[in-house]
ZATIMAR-615455 format. One line per 4 residues: number of its first residue (from 1); for each residue x, y, z of C-alpha. Coordinates in Angstrom, 1 decimal, padded with zeros to 4 digits. Layout:
N
NUM = X Y Z | ...
//
This chain:
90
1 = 122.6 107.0 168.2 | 123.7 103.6 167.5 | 127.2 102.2 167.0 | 128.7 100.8 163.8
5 = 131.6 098.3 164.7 | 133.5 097.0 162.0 | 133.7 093.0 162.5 | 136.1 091.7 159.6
9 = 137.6 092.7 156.2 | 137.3 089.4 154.3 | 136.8 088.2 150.9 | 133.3 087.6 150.0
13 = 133.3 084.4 150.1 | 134.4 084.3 153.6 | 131.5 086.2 154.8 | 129.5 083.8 157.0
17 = 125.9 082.7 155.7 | 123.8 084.9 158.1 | 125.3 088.2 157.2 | 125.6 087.2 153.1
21 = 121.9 088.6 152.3 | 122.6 092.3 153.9 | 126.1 091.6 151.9 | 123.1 091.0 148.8
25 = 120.9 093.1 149.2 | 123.9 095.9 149.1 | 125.2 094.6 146.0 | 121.6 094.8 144.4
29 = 121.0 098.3 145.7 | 124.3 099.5 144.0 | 123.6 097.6 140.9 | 127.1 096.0 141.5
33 = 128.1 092.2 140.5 | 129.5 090.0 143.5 | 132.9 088.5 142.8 | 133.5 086.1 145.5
37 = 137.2 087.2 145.7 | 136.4 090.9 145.9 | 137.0 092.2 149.5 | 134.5 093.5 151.7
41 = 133.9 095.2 154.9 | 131.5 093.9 157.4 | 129.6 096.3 160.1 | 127.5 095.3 162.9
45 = 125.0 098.1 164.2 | 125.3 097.7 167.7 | 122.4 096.0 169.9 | 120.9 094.6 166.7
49 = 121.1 092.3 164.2 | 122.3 094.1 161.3 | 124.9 094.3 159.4 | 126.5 096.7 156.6
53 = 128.7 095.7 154.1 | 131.6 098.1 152.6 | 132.8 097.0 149.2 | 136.2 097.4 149.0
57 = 136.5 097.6 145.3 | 135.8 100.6 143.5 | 134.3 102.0 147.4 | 132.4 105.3 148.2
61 = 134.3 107.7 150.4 | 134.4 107.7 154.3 | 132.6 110.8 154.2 | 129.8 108.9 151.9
65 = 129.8 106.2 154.0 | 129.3 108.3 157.5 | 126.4 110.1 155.5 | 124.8 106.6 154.9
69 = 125.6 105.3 159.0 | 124.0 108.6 160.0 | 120.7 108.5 157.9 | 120.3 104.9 159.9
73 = 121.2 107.1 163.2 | 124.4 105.4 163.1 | 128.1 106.2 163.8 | 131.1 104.8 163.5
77 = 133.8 103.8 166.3 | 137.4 105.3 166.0 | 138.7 102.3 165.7 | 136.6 101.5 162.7
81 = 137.1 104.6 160.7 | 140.9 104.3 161.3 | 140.9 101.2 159.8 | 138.1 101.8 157.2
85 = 140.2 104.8 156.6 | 143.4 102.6 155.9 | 141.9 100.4 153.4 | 139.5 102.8 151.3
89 = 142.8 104.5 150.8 | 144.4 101.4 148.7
//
């Protein structure tokens, strides 16, 4: 099983080139509208080069987001659920 780390809580348009396509991609998957000043989380699957964003605004619930890690055969760290936990919360 791989490891999801979170690596920053930023606004969009403070997420660095190279990760902005996965941050995309989500954002056409979920049918959602980017608004550079909308906060987003940024998770990096350990040992690779991928990355999954967390949109802050109007966000699924830990649990969802576990269930989606998981079909990816991914989990995440303490640390990142603690403080995923914190800000899904707001």
């Amino acid at each position: 099983m791989h490891v999801a780390r979170l690596i920053a809580i930023t606004e969009l348009r403070n997420v660095p080139s190279d990760i902005r396509p996965f941050v995309e991609f989500k954002a056409a998957v979920e049918d959602r509208q980017l608004d550079e000043k909308e906060m987003v989380a940024v998770l990096n699957i350990d040992t690779t080069s991928s990355y999954v964003p967390v949109f802050l605004k109007n966000p699924i619930s830990l649990e969802q987001l576990e269930k989606e890690l998981g079909q990816v055969d991914a989990k995440l760290t303490v640390e990142s659920r603690e403080a995923l936990a914190r800000h899904l919360k707001r």
